[in-house]
Each structure stands twice: as C-alpha cells, then as structure tokens.
C-alpha positions as CSV (number, residue, x, y, z in Angstrom):
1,X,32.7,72.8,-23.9
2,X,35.6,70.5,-24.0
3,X,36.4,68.8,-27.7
4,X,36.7,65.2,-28.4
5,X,39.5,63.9,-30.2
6,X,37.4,63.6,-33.2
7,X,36.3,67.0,-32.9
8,X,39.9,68.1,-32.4
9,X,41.4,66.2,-35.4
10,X,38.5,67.7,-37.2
11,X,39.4,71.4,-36.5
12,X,43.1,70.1,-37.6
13,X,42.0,69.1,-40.5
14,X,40.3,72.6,-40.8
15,X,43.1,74.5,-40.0
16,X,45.5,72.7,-42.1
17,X,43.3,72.9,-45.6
18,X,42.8,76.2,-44.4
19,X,46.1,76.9,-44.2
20,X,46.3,75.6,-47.8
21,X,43.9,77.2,-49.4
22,X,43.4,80.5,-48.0
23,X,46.3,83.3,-47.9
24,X,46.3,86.7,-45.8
25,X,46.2,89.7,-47.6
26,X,47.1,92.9,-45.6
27,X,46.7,96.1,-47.6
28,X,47.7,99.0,-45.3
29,X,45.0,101.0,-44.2
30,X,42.4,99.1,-46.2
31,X,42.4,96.0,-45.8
32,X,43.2,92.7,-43.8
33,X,41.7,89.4,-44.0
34,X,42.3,85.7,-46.1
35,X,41.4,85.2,-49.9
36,X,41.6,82.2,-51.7
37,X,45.0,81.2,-53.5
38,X,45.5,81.0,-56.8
39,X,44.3,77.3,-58.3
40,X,41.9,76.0,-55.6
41,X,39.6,74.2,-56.2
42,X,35.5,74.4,-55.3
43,X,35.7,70.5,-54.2
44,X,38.9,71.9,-51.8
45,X,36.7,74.1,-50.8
46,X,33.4,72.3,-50.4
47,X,36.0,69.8,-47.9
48,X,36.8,73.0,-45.6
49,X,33.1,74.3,-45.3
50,X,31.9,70.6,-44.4
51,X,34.3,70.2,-41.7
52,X,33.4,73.1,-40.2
53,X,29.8,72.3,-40.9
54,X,30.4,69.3,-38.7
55,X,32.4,71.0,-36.3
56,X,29.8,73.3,-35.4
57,X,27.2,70.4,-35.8
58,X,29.6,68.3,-32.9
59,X,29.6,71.9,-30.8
60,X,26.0,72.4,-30.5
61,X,25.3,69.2,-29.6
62,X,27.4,69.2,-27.0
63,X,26.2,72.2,-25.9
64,X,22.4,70.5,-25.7
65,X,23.8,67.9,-23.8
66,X,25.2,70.4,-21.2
67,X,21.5,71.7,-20.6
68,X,20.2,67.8,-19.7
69,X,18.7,68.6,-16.5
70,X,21.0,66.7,-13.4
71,X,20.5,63.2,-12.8
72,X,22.1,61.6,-9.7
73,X,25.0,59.3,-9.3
74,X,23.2,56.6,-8.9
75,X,21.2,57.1,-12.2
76,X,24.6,58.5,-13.8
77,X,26.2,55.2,-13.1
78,X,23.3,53.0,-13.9
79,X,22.5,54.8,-17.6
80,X,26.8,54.6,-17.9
81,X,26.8,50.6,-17.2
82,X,23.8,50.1,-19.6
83,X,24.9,51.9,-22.4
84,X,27.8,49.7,-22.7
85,X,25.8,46.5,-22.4
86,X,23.6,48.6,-25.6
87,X,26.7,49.8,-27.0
88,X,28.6,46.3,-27.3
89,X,25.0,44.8,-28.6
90,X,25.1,47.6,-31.3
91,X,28.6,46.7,-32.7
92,X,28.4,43.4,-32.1
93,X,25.5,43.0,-35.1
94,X,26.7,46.0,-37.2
95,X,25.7,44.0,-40.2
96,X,21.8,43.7,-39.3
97,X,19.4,46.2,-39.2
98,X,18.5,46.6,-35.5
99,X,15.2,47.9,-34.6
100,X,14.6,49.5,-30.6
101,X,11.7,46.9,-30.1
102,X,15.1,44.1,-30.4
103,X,17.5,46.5,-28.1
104,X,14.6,46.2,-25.6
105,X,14.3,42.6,-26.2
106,X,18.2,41.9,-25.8
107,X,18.6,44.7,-22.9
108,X,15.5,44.1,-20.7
109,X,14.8,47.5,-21.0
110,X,11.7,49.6,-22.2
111,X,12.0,51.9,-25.6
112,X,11.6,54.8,-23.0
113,X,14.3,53.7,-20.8
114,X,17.0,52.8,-23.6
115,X,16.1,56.7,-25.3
116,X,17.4,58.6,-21.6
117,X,20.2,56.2,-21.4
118,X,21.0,56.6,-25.9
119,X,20.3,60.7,-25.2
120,X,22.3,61.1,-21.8
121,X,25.2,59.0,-23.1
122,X,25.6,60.1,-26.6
123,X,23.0,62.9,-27.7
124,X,21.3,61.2,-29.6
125,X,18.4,58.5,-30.3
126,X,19.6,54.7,-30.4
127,X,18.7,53.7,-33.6
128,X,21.0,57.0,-35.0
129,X,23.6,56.4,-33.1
130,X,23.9,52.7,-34.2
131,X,23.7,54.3,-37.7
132,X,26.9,56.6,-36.9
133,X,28.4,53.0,-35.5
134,X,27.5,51.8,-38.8
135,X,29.2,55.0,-40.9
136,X,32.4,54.6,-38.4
137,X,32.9,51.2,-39.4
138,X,32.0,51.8,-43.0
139,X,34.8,54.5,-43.0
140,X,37.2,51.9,-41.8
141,X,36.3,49.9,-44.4
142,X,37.1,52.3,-47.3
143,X,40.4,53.2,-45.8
144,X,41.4,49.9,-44.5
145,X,40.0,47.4,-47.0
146,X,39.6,46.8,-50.7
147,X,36.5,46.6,-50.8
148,X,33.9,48.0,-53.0
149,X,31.2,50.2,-51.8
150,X,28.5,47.5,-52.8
151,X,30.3,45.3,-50.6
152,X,30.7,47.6,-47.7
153,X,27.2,48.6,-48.1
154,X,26.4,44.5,-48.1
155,X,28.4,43.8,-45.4
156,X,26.8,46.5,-42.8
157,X,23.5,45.4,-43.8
158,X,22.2,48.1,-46.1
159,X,19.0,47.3,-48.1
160,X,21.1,49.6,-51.2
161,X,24.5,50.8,-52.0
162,X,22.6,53.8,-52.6
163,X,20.4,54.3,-49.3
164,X,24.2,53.5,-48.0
165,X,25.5,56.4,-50.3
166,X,22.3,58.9,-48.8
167,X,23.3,58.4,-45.2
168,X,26.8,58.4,-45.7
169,X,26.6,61.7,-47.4
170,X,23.9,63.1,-44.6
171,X,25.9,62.2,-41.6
172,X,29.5,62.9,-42.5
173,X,28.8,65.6,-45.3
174,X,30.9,63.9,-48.1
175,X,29.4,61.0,-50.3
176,X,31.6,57.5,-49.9
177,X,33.8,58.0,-53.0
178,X,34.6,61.9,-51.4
179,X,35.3,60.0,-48.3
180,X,37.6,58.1,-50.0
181,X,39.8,60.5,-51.7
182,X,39.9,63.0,-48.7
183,X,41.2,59.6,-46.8
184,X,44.4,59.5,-48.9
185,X,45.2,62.9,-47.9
186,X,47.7,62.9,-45.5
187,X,45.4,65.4,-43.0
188,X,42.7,63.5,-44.5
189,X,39.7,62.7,-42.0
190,X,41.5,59.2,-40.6
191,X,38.7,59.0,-38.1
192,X,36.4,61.7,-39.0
C-alpha cells in the first residue's frame, strides 16, 4: 500500500513526538525497548496514540479499497471525470449542508451511481467525504485565520459550534481547540 502525503506527514509527525517522548533503554541481557522520558505529558501522549490511531485508520482503508473488485477503463475513467465534476460541487458550497438527493440533482446522477463513483474514488460515502472537505477546510481556518470556532463552525454551515466540535473530534481524533495547539507545533499536523 503506497502512503499519501497526508499519511506520510502523519507517520512524521509520529516519529518525531516519538522521538520526543520516548527514550531506549538497553539493559544488557534483560532488557531492550523505549520508556517514556522524564516530564511528558498524558496530552503528549494522547497526540502520539491518535496519529497512529489515524494512521492505521488511513491504512486499512486503503487496504479495502485494494479489494474493490476491477472495473474497466472505460468505467475507471468515467467514475474519475465525475468525481471531479462532484468534487468541485462539494467545495464549491462548503458552507451549506448538502444532502445526495441535491448531488444527484446538480450531477445528473442517481444516489446509487454517485455512492460507486464516492466509494471507488475516495473510500468512502459522499456525504462523509464532503464532511472531511468540510473538517480540511475548517483546519485551514484555525491555522490560517483568526477566527473563532463559532465563526468557523458558522461559516461551514454547521447547525452548532458544538455538533462542529463532535465531528471535528470523531474524524481527526483531537477536539478544535487540541487542533489548534498541536498546529503551533512546529511538526504540528499542518495538513493533517
């Protein structure tokens, strides 16, 4: 399975708090393995387990996608030019809240149709993948903006800062304000 570049900035990011917060301790004849240095702390920990938690997440998922029974070229390339037309619709109203009966309508499409193309393209079903659109670009937002998280939440089209706090936290692992501070690390997740 080859990594994304997310997925290999995320096993930086690993390996570099690992680094950090784990030491190798080699007693001869006993012992050799990693223990925690002196002064870490459990949220420095919590940030290693959830990147891994995600790694392996990103990993098995691609490994389902592996098993998707063949399709031909033809179907390849007409599920590859679709998704972009479904894709750029997606992004395009990142501040609404999109429903697949509206894809369909915009696309031409049936729900059936736009799930193969959503699940051959990216793994997943349309509706939580334009969610993960929405997280990206919320993530943008608390690195790149001053804006509050009522205001992000707002401006994505979120009924509730704190349904927008729920999914942040279920599909990256870290709640906003987490986010946040691992994103002023230096190996923080820029694009996590």
């Amino acid at each position: 399975i080859a990594l994304s570049a997310e997925m290999k900035q995320n096993l930086m990011g690993i390996l570099k708090t690992g680094t950090d917060i784990f030491m190798t301790v080699s007693d001869p004849g006993k012992f050799v393995g990693q223990e925690l240095r002196d002064g870490v702390t459990g949220p420095q920990l919590q940030t290693i387990k959830n990147r891994l938690e995600l790694l392996l997440i990103d990993l098995h998922e691609r490994a389902e996608q592996k098993r998707e029974p063949s399709l031909s070229q033809n179907q390849k390339n007409y599920y590859e030019n679709q998704f972009v037309i479904i894709e750029k619709f997606l992004r395009e109203n990142l501040h609404e809240n999109i429903t697949v009966a509206r894809i369909c309508e915009h696309t031409g499409l049936s729900d059936n149709t736009i799930k193969r193309i959503c699940r051959y393209s990216v793994g997943s079903g349309v509706i939580h993948y334009f969610l993960t659109l929405k997280i990206q670009e919320a993530k943008r937002l608390i690195c790149q903006t001053d804006l509050n998280l009522t205001q992000i939440s707002e401006r994505l089209g979120f009924s509730g800062v704190h349904y927008f706090s729920r999914l942040f936290k279920r599909l990256t692992g870290l709640s906003p304000r987490q986010y946040a501070r691992i994103a002023q690390d230096p190996v923080g997740p820029s694009n996590q």
